[in-house]
C-alpha positions in Angstrom: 41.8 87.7 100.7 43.6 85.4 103.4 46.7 87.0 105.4 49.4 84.5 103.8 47.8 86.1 100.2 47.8 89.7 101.2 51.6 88.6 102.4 52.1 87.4 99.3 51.0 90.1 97.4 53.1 92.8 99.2 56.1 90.5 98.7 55.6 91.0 95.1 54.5 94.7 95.4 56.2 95.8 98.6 54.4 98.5 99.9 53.1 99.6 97.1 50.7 102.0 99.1 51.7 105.5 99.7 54.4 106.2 102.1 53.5 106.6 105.2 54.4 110.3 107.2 56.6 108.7 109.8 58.6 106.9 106.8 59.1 110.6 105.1 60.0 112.0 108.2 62.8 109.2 108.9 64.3 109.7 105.4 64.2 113.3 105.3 66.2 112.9 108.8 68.9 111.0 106.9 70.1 114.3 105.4 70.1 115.9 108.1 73.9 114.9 109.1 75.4 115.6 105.7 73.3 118.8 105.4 74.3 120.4 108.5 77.9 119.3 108.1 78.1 120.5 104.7 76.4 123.6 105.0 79.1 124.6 108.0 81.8 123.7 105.7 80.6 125.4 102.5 79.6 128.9 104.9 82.2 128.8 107.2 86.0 126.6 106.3 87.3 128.8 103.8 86.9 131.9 106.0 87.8 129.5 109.1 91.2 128.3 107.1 92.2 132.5 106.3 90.9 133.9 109.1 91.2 131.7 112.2 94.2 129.0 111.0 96.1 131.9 109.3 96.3 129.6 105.8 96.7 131.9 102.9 94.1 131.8 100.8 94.8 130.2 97.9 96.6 127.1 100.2 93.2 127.1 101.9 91.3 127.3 98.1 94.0 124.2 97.4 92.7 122.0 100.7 89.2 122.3 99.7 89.8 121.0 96.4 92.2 118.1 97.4 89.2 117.0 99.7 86.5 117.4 97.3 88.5 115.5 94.2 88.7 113.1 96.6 85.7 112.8 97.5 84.5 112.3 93.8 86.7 109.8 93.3 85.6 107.6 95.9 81.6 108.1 95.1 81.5 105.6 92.3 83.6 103.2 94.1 81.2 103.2 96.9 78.0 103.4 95.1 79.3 100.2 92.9 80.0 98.9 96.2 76.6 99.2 97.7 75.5 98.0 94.8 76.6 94.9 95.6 75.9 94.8 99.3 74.5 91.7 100.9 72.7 91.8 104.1 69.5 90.2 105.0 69.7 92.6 108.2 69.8 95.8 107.0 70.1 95.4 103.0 72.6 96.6 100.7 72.3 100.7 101.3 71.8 100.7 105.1 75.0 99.2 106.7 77.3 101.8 105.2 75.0 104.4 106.9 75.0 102.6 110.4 78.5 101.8 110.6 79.8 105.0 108.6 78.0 107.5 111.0 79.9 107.3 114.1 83.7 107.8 112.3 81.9 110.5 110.0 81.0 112.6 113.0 84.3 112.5 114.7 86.7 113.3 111.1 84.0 116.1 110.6 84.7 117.7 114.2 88.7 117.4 113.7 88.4 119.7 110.9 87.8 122.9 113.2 91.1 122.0 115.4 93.9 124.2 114.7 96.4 122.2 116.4 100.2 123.9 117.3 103.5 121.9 115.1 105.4 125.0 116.3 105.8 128.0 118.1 105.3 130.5 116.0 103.4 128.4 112.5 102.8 131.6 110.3 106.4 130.5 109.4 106.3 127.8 108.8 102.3 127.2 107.3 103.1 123.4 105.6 102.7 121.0 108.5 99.3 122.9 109.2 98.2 122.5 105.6 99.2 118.4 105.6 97.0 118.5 108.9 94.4 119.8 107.0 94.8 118.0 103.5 95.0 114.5 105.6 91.7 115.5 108.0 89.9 116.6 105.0 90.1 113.2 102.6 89.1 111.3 105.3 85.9 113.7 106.4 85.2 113.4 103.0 85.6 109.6 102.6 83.2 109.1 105.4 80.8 111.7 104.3 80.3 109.4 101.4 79.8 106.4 103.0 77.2 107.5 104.8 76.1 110.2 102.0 75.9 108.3 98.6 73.9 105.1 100.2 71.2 107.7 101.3 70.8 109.3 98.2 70.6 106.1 95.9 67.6 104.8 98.5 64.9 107.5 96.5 64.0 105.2 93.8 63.6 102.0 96.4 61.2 103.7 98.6 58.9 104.6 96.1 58.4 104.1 92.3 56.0 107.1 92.0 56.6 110.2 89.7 54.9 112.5 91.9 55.9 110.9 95.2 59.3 111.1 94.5 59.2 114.8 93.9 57.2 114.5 97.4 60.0 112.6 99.3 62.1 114.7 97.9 60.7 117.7 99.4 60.4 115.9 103.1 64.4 115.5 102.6 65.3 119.2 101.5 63.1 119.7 104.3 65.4 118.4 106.6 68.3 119.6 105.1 67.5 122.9 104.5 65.6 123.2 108.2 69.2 121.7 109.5 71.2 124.3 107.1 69.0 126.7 108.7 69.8 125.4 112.6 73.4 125.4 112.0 73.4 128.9 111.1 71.3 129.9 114.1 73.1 128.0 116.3 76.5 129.5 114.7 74.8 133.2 115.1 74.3 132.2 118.9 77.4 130.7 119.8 79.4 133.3 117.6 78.0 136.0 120.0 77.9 134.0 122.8 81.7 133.4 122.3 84.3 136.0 121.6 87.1 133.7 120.3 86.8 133.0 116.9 88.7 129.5 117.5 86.8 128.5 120.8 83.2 129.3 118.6 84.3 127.2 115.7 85.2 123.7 117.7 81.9 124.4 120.0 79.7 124.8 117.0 81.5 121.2 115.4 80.7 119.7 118.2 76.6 120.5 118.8 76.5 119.9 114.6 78.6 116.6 115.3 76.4 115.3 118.0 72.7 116.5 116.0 74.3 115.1 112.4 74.7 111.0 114.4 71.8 111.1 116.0 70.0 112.4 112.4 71.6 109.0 110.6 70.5 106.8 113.0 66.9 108.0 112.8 67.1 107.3 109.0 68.3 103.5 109.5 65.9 102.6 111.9 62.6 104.4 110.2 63.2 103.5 106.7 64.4 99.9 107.2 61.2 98.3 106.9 60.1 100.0 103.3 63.9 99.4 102.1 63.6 95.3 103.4 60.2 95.2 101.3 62.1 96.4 98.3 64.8 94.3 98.1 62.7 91.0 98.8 61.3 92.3 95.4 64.4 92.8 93.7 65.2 89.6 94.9 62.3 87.6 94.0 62.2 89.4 90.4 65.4 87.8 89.6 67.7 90.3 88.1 70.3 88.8 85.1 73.9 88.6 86.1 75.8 91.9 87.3 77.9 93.2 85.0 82.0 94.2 85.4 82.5 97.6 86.4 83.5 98.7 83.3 80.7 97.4 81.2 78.2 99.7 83.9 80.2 102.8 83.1 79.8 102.6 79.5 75.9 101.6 80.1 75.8 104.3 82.5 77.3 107.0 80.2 75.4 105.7 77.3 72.2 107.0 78.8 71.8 110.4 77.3 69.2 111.8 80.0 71.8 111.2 82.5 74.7 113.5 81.0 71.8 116.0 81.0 70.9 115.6 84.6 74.8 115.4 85.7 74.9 118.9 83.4 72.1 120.5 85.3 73.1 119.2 89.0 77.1 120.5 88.4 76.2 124.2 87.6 73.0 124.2 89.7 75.6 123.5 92.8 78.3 125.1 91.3 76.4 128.3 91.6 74.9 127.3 94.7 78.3 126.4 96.7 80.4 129.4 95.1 77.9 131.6 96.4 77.6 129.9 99.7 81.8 130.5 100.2 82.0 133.6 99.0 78.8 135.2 101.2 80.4 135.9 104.4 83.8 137.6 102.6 80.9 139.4 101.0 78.9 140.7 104.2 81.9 141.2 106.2 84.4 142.8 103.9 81.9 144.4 100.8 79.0 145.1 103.0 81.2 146.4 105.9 79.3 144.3 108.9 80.3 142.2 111.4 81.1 138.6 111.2 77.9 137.9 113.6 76.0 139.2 110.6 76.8 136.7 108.3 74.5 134.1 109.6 71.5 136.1 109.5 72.2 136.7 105.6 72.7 133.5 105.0 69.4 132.0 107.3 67.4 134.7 105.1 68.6 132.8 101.8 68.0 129.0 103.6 64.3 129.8 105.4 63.1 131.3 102.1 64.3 127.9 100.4 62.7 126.0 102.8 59.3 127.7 102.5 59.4 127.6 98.9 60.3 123.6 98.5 56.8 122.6 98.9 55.2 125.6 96.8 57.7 124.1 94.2 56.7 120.5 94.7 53.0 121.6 93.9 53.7 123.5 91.0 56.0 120.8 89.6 52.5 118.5 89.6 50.6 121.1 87.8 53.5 122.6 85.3 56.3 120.0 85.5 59.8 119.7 86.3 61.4 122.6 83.9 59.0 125.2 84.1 59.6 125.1 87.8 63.2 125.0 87.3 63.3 127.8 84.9 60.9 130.1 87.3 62.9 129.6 90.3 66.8 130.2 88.2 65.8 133.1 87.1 64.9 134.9 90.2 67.9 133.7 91.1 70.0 135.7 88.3 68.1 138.7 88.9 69.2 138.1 92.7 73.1 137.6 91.4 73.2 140.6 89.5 71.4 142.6 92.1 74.3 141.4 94.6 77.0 142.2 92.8 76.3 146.1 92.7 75.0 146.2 96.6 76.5 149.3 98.0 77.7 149.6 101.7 74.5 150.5 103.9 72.1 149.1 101.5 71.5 146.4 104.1 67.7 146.5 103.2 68.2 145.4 99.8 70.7 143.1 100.5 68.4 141.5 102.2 65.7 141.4 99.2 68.4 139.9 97.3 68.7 137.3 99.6 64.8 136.0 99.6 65.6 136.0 96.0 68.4 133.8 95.7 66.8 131.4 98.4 63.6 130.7 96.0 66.2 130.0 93.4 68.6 127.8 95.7 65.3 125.9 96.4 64.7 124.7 92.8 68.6 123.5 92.8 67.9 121.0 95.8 64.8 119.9 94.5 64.3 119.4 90.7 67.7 117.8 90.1 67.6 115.0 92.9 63.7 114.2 91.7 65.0 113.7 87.9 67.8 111.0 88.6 65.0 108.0 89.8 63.9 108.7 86.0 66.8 108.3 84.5 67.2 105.2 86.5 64.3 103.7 85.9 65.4 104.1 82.1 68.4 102.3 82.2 66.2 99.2 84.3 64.2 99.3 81.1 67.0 99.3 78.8 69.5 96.6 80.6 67.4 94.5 83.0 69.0 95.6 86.3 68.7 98.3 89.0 71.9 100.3 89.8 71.3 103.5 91.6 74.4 103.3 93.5 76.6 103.8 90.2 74.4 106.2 88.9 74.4 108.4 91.9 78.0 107.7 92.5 79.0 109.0 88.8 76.9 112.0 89.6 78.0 113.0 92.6 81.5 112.0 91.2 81.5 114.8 88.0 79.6 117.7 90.4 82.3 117.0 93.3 84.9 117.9 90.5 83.7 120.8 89.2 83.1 122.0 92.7 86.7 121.2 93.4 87.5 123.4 90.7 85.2 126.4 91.9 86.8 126.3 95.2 90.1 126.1 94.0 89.9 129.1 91.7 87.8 131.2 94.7 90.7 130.8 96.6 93.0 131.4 94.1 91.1 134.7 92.7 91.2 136.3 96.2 94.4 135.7 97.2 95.8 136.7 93.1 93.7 140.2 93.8 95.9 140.7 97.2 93.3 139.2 99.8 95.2 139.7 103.5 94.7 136.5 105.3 94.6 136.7 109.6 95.0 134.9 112.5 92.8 133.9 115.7 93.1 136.4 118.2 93.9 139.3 115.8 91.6 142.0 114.4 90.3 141.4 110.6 92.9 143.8 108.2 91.6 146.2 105.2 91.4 144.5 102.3 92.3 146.2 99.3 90.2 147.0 96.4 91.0 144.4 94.1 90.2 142.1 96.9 86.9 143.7 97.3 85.8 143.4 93.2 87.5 139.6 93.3 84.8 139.2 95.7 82.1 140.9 93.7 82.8 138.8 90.8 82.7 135.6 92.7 79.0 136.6 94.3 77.5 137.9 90.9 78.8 136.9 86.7 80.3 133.5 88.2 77.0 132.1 89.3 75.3 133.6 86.9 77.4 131.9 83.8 76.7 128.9 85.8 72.6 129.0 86.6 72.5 130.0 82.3 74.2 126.8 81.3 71.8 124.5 83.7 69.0 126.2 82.2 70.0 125.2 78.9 70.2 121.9 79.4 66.9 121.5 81.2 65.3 123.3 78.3 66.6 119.9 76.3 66.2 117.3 79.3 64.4 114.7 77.4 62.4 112.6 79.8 58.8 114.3 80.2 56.0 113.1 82.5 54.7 110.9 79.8 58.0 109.7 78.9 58.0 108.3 82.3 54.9 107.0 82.6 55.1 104.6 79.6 58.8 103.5 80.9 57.3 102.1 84.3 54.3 100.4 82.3 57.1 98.6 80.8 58.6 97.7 83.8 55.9 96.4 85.2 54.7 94.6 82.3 58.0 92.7 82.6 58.0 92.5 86.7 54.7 90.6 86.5 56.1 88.0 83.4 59.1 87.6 85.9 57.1 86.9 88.9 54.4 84.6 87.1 
């Protein structure tokens, strides 16, 4: 075979080979950004709002949800967007990511400024909480421009069953390895720096500066595979978009997708109202310092990150579900376990912990590796590729019920009489309806939540066979296309 015909051939098939280590290592850097930033917001800007702005809780439960509705909203908008991209440059995911990644830094850092509207603002809280409402949608509009065009490049780097559970793992990788660095870096600087305000804005900052340089990795390492793809998408001659509306009812038409927007929601929605509730937990039910919170918290994120690529093994071998069910359900055992810790039973807590991180594992993993399937269905049903809408919608639906979580977290504590305080002043009592709101929120909620995902995994339709005979399909009609 000449060069022009081996050219030719990976025109049609671009890189058809398996990926290469240095192109799993660029992707996996891509989350790196919106890992790091989110897992600092999710640990850290509820107890930032109550205990270091002086926002009430329930105000502060308020901000989060205004930012995260938001931020749903604007997830299909961009992923119908990319969609429709044009660039021979770059392509149609990677321009939001280079130009997005810049402005998403800076709205991130602004976040952890608590900037003085008057002398003496436990007064008078509002203009504080506009500040906040206004920074927040637009961190969260940029998060998503650089955010929802990562996740919808899976299924264009590789069409592989097994390799996507593979990439998969190189990205939770990064995020969890950068979830993990955040919080040592936040243990270091919180002891490093006595002033709860000054240790915020320098931890935003390092997380800032690590989260640009993470996107930028992505664009440049992943632009060659993503060029090959859409030179194929291209050349295979897709029919005629569609309006908008005609992809949303296509899009909710597709049964294993309501399953796999099912799953994701309470999979998060356990994961995040843990994650916000933790340090209230450690510092207020468990009676430690605030410096201990992040050594709880790296104890749940390394034990996820050793356990991804156990996972991704064992999801060759067993499949999808059984690795989901196996990792939940150490996971409720874990939530229960929490919720009747006793003060001084730091040991245990600690157990707990490496429990709930083999669970929090299976969350990253198994629902991100079923979407390219469901994808790939919809290719077969309707002729054309649209990962960005599919990804938008289901970012869109878990973003809302997360909005919701935060919302009544907020609401809960400050309902059950949680005291709020201020930088520069000592952490008050709570009382002991604060203390069980708290319980509750880090034990039954989750719970309730990881019982419903099970339950729709056990009926997720799409099995390994399933696939298998939908990209025979597909390439059955690639190659009548393409001849």
């Amino acid at each position: 075979m000449n060069d022009s015909t081996a050219d030719s051939d990976r025109q049609r098939n671009p890189k058809s080979e398996k990926l290469d280590l240095k192109t799993k290592l660029a992707y996996g850097a891509g989350d790196l950004g919106p890992a790091i930033t989110a897992n600092i917001s999710v640990f850290y800007l509820l107890i930032f709002f109550t205990n270091v702005a002086g926002i009430p809780a329930g105000l502060a439960g308020t901000i989060l949800m205004i930012g995260k509705i938001w931020d749903g909203i604007n997830d299909p908008l961009v992923g119908f967007l990319t969609d429709k991209t044009k660039s021979r440059r770059w392509g149609r995911r990677l321009p939001w990511m280079f130009y997005g990644a810049i402005p998403f830094g800076i709205f991130f850092f602004l976040q952890w400024i608590v900037p003085r509207f008057s002398a003496n603002q436990s007064e008078n809280i509002w203009p504080l909480f506009w500040y906040y409402v206004a920074i927040g949608i637009l961190s969260q509009s940029f998060y998503t421009v650089v955010n929802l065009p990562y996740t919808a490049m899976t299924p264009e780097l590789t069409q592989d069953y097994d390799e996507r559970t593979s990439l998969n793992s190189y990205r939770f990788t990064f995020s969890i390895g950068g979830s993990i660095l955040s919080l040592i870096l936040a243990l270091i600087i919180f002891i490093k720096i006595a002033d709860r305000q000054q240790a915020y804005l320098v931890l935003a900052a390092v997380c800032t500066v690590i989260s640009i340089l993470g996107l930028y990795w992505c664009v440049f390492g992943v632009r060659d595979r993503i060029l090959a793809f859409e030179a194929k998408r291209i050349l295979a001659k897709e029919p005629a978009s569609l309006p908008f509306g005609e992809q949303l009812k296509i899009v909710f038409s597709n049964r294993p997708f309501l399953f796999v927007i099912g799953i994701y929601l309470f999979s998060w929605l356990g994961v995040q109202i843990t994650a916000s509730i933790i340090p209230y937990f450690v510092v207020n039910c468990m009676r430690l310092k605030e410096s201990d919170v992040p050594t709880v918290l790296i104890a749940v994120q390394a034990t996820a990150l050793l356990m991804l690529f156990v996972w991704g093994e064992l999801s060759k071998k067993f499949g999808k579900k059984v690795v989901y069910f196996l990792g939940m359900s150490l996971w409720i055992i874990a939530a229960a376990g929490l919720f009747f810790l006793k003060p001084g039973q730091i040991g245990l807590m600690y157990v707990m912990a490496v429990m709930a991180g083999i669970g929090v594992s299976t969350a990253y993993l198994i629902p991100w590796s079923m979407i390219p399937d469901v994808i790939e269905l919809d290719e077969l049903q309707t002729g054309q590729r649209r990962e960005g809408i599919f990804y938008g919608f289901m970012v869109l639906l878990q973003k809302f019920g997360l909005a919701f979580g935060l919302f009544l977290v907020g609401n809960a504590l400050q309902v059950s009489g949680f005291k709020e305080s201020v930088a520069g002043s000592p952490l008050p009592i709570q009382p002991e309806s604060a203390l069980f709101a708290i319980r509750i929120a880090v034990g039954p909620i989750p719970t309730v939540c990881l019982l419903c995902g099970l339950v729709l995994t056990y009926f997720y339709p799409i099995t390994r066979e399933m696939h298998a005979e939908i990209m025979l399909k597909l390439k059955e009609r690639q190659e009548k296309r393409v001849n």
